[in-house]
C-alpha positions as CSV (number, residue, x, y, z in Angstrom):
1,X,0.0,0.0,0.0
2,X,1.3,3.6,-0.7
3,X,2.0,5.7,2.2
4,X,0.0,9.2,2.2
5,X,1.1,12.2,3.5
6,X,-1.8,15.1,3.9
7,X,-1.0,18.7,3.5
8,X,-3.8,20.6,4.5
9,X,-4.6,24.6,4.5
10,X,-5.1,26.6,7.4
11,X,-7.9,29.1,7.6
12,X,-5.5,32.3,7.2
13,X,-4.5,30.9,4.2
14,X,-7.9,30.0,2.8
15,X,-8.7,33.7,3.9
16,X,-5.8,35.2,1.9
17,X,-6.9,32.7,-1.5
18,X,-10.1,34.8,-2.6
19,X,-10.2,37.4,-5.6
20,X,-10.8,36.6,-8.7
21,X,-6.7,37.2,-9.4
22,X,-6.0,33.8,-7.9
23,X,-5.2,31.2,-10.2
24,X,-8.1,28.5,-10.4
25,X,-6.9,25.2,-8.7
26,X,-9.1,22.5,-8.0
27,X,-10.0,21.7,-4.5
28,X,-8.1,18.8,-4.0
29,X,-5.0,17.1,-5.9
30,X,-3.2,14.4,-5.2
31,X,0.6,14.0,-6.3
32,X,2.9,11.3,-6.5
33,X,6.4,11.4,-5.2
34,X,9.9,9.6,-4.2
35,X,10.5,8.6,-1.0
36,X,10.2,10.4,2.5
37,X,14.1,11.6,2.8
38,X,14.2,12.4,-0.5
39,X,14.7,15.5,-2.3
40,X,11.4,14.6,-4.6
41,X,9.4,14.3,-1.7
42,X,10.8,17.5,0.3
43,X,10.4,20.0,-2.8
44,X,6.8,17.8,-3.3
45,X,5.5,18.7,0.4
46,X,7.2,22.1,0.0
47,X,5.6,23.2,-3.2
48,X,2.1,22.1,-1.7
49,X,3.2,24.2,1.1
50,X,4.1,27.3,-0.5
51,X,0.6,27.1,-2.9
52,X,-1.7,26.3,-0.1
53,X,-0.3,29.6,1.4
54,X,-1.8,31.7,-1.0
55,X,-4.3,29.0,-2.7
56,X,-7.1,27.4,-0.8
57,X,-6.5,24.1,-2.1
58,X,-5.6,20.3,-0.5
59,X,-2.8,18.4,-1.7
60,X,-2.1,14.7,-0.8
61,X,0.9,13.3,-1.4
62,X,1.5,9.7,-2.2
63,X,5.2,8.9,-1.7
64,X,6.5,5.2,-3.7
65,X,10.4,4.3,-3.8
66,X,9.6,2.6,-7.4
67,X,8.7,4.4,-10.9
68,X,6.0,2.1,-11.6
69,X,4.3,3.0,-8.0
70,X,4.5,6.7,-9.1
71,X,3.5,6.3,-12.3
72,X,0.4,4.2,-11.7
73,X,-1.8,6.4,-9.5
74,X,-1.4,9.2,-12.4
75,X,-2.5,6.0,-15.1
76,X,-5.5,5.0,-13.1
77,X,-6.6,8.5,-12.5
78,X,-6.0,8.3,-8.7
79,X,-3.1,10.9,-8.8
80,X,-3.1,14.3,-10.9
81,X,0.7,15.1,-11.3
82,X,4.0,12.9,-10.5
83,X,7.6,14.6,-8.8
84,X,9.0,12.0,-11.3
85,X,12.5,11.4,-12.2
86,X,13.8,9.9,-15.9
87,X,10.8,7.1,-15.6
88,X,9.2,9.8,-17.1
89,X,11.4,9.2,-20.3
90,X,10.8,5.8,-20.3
91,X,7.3,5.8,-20.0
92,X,7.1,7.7,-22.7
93,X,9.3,5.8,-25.0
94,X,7.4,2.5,-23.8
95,X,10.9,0.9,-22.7
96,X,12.2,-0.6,-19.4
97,X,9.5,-1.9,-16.9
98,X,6.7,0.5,-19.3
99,X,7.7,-2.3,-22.5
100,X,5.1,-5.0,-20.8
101,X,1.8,-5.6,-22.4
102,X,0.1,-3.8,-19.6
103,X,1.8,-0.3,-20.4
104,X,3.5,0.8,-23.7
105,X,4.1,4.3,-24.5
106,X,2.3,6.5,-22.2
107,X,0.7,10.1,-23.6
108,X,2.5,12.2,-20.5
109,X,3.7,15.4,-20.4
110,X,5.6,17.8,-18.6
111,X,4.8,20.6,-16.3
112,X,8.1,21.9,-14.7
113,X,11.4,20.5,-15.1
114,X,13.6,22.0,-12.7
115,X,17.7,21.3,-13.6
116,X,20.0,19.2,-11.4
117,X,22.8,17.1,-10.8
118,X,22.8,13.4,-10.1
119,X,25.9,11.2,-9.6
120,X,27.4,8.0,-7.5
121,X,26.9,9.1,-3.9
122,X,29.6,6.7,-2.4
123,X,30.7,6.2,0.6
124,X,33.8,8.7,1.8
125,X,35.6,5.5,3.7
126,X,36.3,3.4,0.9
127,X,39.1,5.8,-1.1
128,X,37.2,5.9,-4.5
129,X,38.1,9.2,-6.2
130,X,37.1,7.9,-9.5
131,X,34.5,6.2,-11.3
132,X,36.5,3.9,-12.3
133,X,37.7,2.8,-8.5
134,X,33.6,2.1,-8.1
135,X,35.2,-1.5,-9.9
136,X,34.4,-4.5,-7.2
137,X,32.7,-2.5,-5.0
138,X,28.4,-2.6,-3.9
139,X,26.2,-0.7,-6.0
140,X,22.8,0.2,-5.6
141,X,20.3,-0.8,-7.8
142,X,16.3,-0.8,-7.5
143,X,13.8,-3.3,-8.6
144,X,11.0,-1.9,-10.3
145,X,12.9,1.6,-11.1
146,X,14.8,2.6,-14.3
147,X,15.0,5.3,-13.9
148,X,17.3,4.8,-11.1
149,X,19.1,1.8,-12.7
150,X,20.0,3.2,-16.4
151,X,21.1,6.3,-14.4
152,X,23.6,3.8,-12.4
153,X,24.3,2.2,-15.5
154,X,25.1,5.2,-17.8
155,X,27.3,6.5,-14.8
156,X,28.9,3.1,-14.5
157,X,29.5,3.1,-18.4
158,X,31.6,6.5,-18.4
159,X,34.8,5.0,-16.8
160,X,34.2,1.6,-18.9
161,X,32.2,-0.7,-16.6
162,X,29.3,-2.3,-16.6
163,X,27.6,-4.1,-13.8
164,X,29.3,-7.2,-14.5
165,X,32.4,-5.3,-13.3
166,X,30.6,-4.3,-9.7
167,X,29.0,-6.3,-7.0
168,X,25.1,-5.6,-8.1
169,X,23.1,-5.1,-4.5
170,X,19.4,-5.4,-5.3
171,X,16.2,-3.0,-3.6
172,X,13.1,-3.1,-2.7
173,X,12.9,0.8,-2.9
174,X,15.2,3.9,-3.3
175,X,15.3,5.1,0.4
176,X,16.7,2.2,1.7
177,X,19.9,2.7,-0.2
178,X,20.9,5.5,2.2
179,X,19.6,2.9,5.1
180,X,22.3,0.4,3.5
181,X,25.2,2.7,3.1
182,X,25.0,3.7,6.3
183,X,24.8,0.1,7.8
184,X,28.1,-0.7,5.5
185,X,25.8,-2.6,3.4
186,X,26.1,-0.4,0.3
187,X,28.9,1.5,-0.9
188,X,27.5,3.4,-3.6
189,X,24.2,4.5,-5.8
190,X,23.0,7.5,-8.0
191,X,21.4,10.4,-6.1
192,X,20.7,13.8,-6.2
193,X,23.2,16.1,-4.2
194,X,21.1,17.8,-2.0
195,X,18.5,15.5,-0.2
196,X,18.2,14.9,3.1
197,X,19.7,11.3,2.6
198,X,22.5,12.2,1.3
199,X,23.0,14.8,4.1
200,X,22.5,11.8,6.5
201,X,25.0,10.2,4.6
202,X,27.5,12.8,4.9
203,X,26.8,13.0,9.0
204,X,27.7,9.2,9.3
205,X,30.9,7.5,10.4
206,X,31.4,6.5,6.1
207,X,30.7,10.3,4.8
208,X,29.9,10.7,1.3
209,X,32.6,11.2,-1.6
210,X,31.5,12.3,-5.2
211,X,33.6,10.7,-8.0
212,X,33.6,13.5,-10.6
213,X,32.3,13.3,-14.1
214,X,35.1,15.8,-16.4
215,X,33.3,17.2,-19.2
216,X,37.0,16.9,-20.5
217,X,36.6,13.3,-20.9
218,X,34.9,13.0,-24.2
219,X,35.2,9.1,-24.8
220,X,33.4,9.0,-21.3
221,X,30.8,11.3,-22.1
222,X,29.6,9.1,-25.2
223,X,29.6,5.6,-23.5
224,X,27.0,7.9,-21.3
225,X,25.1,8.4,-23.6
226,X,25.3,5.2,-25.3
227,X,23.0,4.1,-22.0
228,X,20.6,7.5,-22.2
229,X,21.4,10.7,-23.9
230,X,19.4,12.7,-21.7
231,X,22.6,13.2,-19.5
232,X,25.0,16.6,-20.3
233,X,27.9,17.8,-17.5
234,X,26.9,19.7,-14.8
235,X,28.9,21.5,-12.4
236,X,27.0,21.3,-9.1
237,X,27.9,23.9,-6.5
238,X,25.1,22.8,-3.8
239,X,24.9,19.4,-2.0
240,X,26.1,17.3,0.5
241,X,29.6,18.0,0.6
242,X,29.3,20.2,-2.7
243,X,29.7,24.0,-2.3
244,X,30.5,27.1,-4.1
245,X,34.3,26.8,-3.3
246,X,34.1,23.2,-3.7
247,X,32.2,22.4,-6.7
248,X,32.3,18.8,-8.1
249,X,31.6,18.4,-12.2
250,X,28.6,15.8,-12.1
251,X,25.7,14.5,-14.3
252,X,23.1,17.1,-15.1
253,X,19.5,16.0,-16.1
254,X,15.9,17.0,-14.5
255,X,14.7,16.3,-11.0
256,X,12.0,16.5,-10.5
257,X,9.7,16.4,-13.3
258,X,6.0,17.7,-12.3
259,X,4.4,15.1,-14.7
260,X,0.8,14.4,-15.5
261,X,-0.9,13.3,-18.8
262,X,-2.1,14.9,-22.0
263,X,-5.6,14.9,-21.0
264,X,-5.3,16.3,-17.9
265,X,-7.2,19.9,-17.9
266,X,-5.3,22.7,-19.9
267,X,-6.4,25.7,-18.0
268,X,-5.6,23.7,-14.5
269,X,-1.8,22.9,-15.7
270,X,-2.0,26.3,-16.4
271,X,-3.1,27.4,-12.8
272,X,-0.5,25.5,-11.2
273,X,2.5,26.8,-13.3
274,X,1.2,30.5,-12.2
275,X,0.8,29.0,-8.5
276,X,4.4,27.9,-8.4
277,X,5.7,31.2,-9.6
278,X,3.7,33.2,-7.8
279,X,5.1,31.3,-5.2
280,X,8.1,31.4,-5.4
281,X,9.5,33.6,-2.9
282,X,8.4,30.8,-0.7
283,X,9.6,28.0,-3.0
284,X,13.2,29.1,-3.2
285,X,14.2,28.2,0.4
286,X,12.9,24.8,0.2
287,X,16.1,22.9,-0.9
288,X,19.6,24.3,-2.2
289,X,18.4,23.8,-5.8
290,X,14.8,24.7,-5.2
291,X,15.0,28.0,-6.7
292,X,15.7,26.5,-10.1
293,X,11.8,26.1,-10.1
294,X,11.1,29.5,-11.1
295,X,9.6,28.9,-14.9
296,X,12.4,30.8,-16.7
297,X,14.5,27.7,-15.9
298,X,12.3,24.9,-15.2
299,X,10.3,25.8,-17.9
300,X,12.1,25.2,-21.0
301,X,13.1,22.1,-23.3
302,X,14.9,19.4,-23.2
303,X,12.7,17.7,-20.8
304,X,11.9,13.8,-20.8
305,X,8.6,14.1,-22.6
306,X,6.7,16.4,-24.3
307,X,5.6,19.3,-22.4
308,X,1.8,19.8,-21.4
309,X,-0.4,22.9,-23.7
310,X,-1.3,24.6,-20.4
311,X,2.2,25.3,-19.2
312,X,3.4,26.1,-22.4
313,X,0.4,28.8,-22.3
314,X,2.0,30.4,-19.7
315,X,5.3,30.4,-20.4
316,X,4.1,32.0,-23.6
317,X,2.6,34.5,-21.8
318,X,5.6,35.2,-20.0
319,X,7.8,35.5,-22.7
320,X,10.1,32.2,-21.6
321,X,8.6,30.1,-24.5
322,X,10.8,30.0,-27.8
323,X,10.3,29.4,-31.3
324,X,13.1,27.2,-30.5
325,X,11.2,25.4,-27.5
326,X,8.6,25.1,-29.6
327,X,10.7,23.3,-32.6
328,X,11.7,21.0,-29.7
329,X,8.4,20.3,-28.8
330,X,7.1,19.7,-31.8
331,X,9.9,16.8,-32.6
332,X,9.2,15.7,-29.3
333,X,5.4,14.8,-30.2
334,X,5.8,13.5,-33.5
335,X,8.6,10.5,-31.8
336,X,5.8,10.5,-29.2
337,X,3.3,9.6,-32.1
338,X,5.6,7.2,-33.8
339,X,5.7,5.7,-30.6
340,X,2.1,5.1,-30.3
341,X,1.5,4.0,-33.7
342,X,4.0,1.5,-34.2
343,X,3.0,0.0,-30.3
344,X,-0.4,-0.8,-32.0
345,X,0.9,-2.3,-35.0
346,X,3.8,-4.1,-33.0
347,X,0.6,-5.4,-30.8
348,X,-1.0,-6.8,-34.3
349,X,2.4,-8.6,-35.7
350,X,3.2,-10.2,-32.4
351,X,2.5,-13.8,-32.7
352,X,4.1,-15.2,-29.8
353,X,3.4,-15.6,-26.3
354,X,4.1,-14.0,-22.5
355,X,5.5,-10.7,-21.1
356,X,9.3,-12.0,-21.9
357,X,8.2,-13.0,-25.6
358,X,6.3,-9.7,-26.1
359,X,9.6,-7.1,-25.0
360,X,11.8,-8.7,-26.7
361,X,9.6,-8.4,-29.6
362,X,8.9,-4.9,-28.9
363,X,12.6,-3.4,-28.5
364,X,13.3,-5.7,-31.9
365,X,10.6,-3.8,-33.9
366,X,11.7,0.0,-32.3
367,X,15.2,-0.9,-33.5
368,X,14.3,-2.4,-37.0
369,X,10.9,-0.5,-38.0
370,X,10.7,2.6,-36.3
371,X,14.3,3.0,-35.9
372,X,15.3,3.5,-32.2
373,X,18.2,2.3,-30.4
374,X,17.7,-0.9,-28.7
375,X,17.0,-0.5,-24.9
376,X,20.1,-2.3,-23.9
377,X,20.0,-4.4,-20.5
């Protein structure tokens, strides 16, 4: 069962929401998350916070440590927007754990996207100071979440290894990685810089060590994105252990990723984008990176998946959305279409039998027919 956390507004709060300038919200919404301890889940709560200051709305957030638990409340209607990290991509593309019968590529798009880093948060006691010394050595990896495993994989790839080449340490979700490294179960897995796990981390007997990413290091860079080649360098200068004067060059992408679906109400997509930056001044302080929310940076391609016609309105409005964004965007929804197409015609040519049957028959026909890299492993 998913855990639920209710955020609920006060009465001064639902006295400051009236006038007719206030966007229109519904009364209730319900959004999926990481884990507790994660940064998903703190900028989650604290994004609900900051809007139900000025917004006389309910949020509920349902936190779940895999992609599939945070993707499936959104799919069944029971959630209205996911804090989602790259499962986003992959539903989308209809790859990974979203390749079974039951799922295929999924008409989602994005609301915000707000730039980080993610890297291999390893433990500071075992003397790894490259990627490459992660060789032999436990690495994190979580069933049911691809987003967390082709990240580890990709990051793996850079210095040459692959997880034949590492001891592979299975889980049942993402927040008991930190549980692990702590316990000296673990010694490494991909993670944002500036969660609350990763300060917990840092505090422990172990501390936490970043093996760098040098954009220097082309040959590197391209076996990343052999894996996923939504990954560019980032120099982070917020984090556990990360500062200005000690900045570590790491693995940028977006996290989170306010998700939902195509269908999902234009003009309420387009109320909560003016929510959050009319919120703002509230939003900033919630995490070191939560300022990157403000639209004029979360609110521009690439992203994961196409991005949703009610935030684009406001952007628009604001004068953040390109003709370039929208040349993006538009590529971005014909691959999307592709996509859906050749899943139905994939679904008519399959003769054989089973889940196993059906993906390998699937990532064979988007490599052969429709032209897309195979998933790999």
């Amino acid at each position: 069962m998913f855990k639920r956390r209710d955020v609920l507004v006060g009465s001064t709060a639902m006295m400051l929401a009236g006038g007719a300038a206030q966007a229109k919200l519904p009364d209730t919404s319900v959004w999926t998350a990481y884990d507790l301890g994660s940064s998903g889940y703190a900028e989650a709560s604290g994004i609900a916070d900051a809007i139900m200051k000025k917004q006389p709305m309910r949020v509920r957030i349902v936190p779940s440590g895999t992609s599939i638990g945070r993707l499936l409340p959104l799919k069944q209607g029971k959630a209205n927007y996911g804090f989602l990290a790259n499962e986003l991509y992959f539903a989308a593309e209809g790859t990974y754990d979203f390749a079974v019968p039951s799922w295929g590529p999924q008409n989602v798009r994005v609301v915000l996207a707000r730039p980080a880093a993610n890297a291999m948060a390893t433990a500071g006691d075992i003397g790894v100071k490259t990627i490459a010394d992660l060789k032999g050595k436990r690495i994190g990896y979580v069933k049911g979440n691809p987003s967390v495993n082709v990240k580890t994989d990709a990051y793996l790839a850079f210095a040459g290894l692959t997880r034949a080449d590492v001891q592979v340490v299975w889980f049942g979700s993402y927040n008991a990685m930190k549980t692990a490294v702590i316990n000296n179960q673990l010694d490494s897995f991909s993670s944002v810089t500036t969660s609350a796990n990763m300060r917990e981390i840092e505090a422990s007997p172990r501390g936490l060590a970043w093996p760098p990413f040098p954009p220097t290091d082309k040959a590197g860079w391209d076996r990343i994105r052999e894996v996923a080649d939504f990954f560019e360098p980032y120099r982070e200068t917020a984090g556990a252990g990360i500062s200005k004067e000690k900045p570590v060059d790491l693995v940028g992408y977006r996290y989170p990723i306010i998700a939902t679906y195509a269908n999902t109400s234009a003009d309420e997509v387009y109320s909560l984008v003016k929510a959050i930056d009319e919120s703002m001044d509230l939003i900033k302080n919630i995490t070191g990176s939560s300022k990157n929310w403000a639209p004029d940076i979360a609110g521009k391609p690439p992203a994961d998946a196409p991005w949703h016609d009610g935030a684009i309105k406001y952007l628009k409005e604001k004068g953040i959305w390109t003709a370039e964004h929208q040349a993006w965007q538009d590529k971005r929804l014909a691959r999307l279409k592709k996509l859906e197409a050749g899943w139905a015609d994939a679904q008519k040519k399959f003769k054989g039998q089973g889940d196993e049957a059906w993906v390998k028959f699937w990532d064979e026909y988007r490599v052969k027919t429709l032209g897309f890299r195979p998933t790999g492993e």
